[in-house]
N, C-alpha and C positions, 0 to 999 in steps of 0.2 A: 310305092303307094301301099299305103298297107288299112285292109278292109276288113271291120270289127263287127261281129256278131257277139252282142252283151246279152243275151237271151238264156236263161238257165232255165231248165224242167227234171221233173221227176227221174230217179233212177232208175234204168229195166236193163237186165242184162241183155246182149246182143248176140243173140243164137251165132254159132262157130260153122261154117259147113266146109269138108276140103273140097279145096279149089285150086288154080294156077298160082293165084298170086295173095295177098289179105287186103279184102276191101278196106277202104280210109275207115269204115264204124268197125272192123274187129280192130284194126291199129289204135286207134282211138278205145277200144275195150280195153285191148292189153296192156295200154298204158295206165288205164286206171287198173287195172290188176295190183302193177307193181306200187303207184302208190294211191287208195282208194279216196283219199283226202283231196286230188287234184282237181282243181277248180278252173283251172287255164292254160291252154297251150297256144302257144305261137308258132305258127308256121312260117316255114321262111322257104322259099321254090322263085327258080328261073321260069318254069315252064305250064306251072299250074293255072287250068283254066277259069272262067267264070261257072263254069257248069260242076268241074272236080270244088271249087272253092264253096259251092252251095253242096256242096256233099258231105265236104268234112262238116259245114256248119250243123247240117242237120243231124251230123253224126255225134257230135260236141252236143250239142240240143237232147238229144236222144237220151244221154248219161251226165247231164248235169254241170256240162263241161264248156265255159267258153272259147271258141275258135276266136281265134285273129291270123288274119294273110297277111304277109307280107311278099309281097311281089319285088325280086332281084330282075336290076334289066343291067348293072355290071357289079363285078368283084368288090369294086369299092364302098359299093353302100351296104354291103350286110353289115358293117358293125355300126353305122346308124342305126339300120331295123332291129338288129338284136335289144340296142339301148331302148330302142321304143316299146318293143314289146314286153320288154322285160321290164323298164323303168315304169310308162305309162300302163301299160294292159295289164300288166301283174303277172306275166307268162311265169307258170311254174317250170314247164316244158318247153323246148324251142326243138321241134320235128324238122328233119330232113327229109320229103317223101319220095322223093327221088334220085337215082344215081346219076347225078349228074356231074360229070368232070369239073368244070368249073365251079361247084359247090365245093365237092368234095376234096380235089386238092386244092393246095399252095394256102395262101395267107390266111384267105378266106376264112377255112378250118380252120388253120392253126387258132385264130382269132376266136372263135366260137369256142373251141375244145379249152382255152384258158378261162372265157370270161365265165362259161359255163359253170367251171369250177368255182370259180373266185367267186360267181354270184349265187354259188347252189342253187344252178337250176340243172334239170335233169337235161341232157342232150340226145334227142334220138336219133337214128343214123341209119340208112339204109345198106351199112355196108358193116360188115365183123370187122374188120382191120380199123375199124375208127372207134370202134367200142376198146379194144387191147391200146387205143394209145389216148384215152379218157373221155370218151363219149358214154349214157349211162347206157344204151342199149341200142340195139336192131332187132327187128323181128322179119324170119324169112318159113319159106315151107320147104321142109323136109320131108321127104317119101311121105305124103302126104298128111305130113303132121307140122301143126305150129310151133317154131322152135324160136324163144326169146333168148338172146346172147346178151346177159348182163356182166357190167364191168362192177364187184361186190363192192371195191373200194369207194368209187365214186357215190354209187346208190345208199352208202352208210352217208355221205355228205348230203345229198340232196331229201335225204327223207323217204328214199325209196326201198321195195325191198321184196325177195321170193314169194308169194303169199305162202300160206300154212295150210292152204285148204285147196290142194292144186286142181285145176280143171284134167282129166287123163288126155282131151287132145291136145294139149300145151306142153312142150319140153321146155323147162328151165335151165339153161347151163350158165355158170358163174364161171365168169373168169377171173 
């Protein structure tokens, strides 16, 4: 099933504070960070709730950005949701918000880390080892700093890129 918020509003950035983990509105920042042009991402989660899925939306709401959910209930229907989100919603982004085995390995991936390419959309990933084998990024906290791991080759496809004017609690590393 997959559940669309078309609703766009004004730009404010999304104050940063360190914490355990990055809330869905700093993940949703950082992405507009890397490319500032983005207008839509697609989510795609086994596990995401009604209450996390009004979070991201208002967080998408917040910076300009439309959420769309797509709700996984098996392995086989993520490259239906992909085609949807990407073909009908106009997903720039297709986010991974969680580490979930069944996302993250077997076909699944595999399938997502090609079309990604093939369709230049950005791929976000909960996990570094899926960014080094063509995902465009992950974002995690490091000694309590935000640390985005971009893959440089990819983000030249998709239209993404380090900004020029770096926030000091964001590390950028390019792989």
């Amino acid at each position: 099933m997959i559940a669309a918020v078309c609703i766009s509003a004004w730009l404010f950035p999304i104050a940063i504070h360190c914490q355990a983990a990055l809330s869905f509105g700093q993940q949703v920042y950082l992405m507009k960070t890397l490319k500032p042009s983005l207008k839509s991402i697609g989510i795609i989660s086994f596990n995401l709730t009604d209450e996390e899925a009004g979070k991201l939306a208002r967080a998408g709401l917040a910076l300009g950005v439309k959420t769309t959910v797509a709700r996984v209930n098996d392995n086989h229907e993520i490259s239906d949701l992909y085609r949807k989100l990407v073909g009908e919603c106009n997903a720039e982004m297709i986010w991974i918000p969680e580490n979930d085995d069944r996302m993250i390995r077997g076909v699944g991936m595999e399938f997502l880390l090609s079309s990604a390419i093939e369709d230049k959309v950005g791929l976000c990933v909960p996990t570094r080892d899926a960014v080094s084998k063509g995902a465009l990024c992950c974002f995690q906290m490091d000694k309590n700093k935000y640390t985005i791991y971009i893959n440089q080759r990819i983000a030249g496809v998709v239209g993404a890129a380090v900004p020029s004017q770096q926030d000091s609690r964001i590390t950028y590393i390019v792989q």
